[in-house]
C-alpha positions, 0 to 999 in steps of 0.5 A, a space after each residue: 153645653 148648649 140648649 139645643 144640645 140639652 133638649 136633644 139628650 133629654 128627648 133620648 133619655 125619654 125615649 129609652 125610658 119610654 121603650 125600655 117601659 115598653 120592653 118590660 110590659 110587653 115582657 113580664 106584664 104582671 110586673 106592671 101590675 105589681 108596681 101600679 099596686 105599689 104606688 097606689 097603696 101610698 107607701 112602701 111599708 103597706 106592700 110589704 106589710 101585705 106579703 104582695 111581692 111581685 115575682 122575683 123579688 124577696 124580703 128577709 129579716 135576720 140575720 145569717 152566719 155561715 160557718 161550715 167546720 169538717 170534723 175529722 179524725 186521725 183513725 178511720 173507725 166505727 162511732 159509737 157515741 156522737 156527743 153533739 147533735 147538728 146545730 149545737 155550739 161546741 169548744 175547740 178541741 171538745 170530744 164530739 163523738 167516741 170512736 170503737 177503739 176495740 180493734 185499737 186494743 187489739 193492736 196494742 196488746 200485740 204490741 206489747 206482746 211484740 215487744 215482750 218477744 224482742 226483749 225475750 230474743 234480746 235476753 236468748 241472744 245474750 245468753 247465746 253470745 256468752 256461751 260463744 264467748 265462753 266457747 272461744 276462750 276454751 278454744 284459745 287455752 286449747 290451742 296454746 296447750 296444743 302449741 306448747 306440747 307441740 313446741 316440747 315435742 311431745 304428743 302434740 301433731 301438727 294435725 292437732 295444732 291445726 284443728 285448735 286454730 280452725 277451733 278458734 276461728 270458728 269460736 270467734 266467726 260465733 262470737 261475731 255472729 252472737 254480737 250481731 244478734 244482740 244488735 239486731 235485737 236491741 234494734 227492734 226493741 227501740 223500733 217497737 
């Protein structure tokens, strides 16, 4: 670069030193006051030593750790007990408060209760599919007795062998029947 070309860069810098100077005072003119006191005192430490800080400007010592936790639970209930207080420092997975579990003991005695009458239905509902086993048997020595009259031609109308069939078929639709509630019984004891 050349000299001349220099001394004109130099001569702007001034310049826009000197108006941006200009600009600040006519601006914030207690901001001036504020550096003038600065440089006379002679070193930084006796302005900040003197808590003379122009406005806008801050000094802190310390230091600062910012660590936010949310602290949620599975169940929206009542606190009875909050066993930390704010600021306290606590292990992961420590008990911080105790919830009002009353209406949680509720659910589970009816639970339990449920689950008491499903085992209760369970044990009706084998009882019933013995008494209809026990009912279709009966009704299938019944028609073989009434067949076998009815084939030595004595005493026996057709009457009586079509009753016997329709005794069976019914002792097995209940057979059926009985089977499928002990099913659906057992299946709500595994849900509940």
């Amino acid at each position: 670069m050349s000299t001349p070309r220099r001394r004109l860069i130099f001569i702007g810098l001034l310049v826009l030193a000197g108006g941006g100077a200009a600009t600040g005072y006519w601006v914030r003119p207690d901001w001036f006051d504020a550096i003038s006191s600065y440089w006379q005192a002679g070193t930084r430490g006796d302005m900040f030593s003197r808590n003379e800080l122009p406005d806008g400007f801050t000094v802190s010592n310390g230091r600062i750790e910012a660590t936010e936790v949310d602290v949620a639970s599975r169940l929206a209930e009542r606190l009875t007990h909050v066993l930390a207080r704010e600021g306290d420092k606590v292990e992961a997975h420590a008990v911080v408060a105790r919830l009002d579990t009353e209406s949680l003991e509720a659910q589970l005695r009816q639970a339990k209760a449920e689950f008491r009458r499903s085992q209760q239905e369970r044990e009706h509902a084998k009882a019933i599919l013995a008494q209809r086993d026990s009912e279709l048997q009966f009704a299938r020595r019944e028609l073989q007795r009434v067949q076998r009259l009815a084939n030595q031609g004595q005493y026996a109308s057709e009457e009586s062998v079509d009753r016997a069939r329709t005794d069976v078929r019914t002792a097995e639709a209940a057979q059926r029947a009985a089977r499928v509630q002990v099913a659906a019984t057992a299946a709500a004891i595994e849900a509940a």
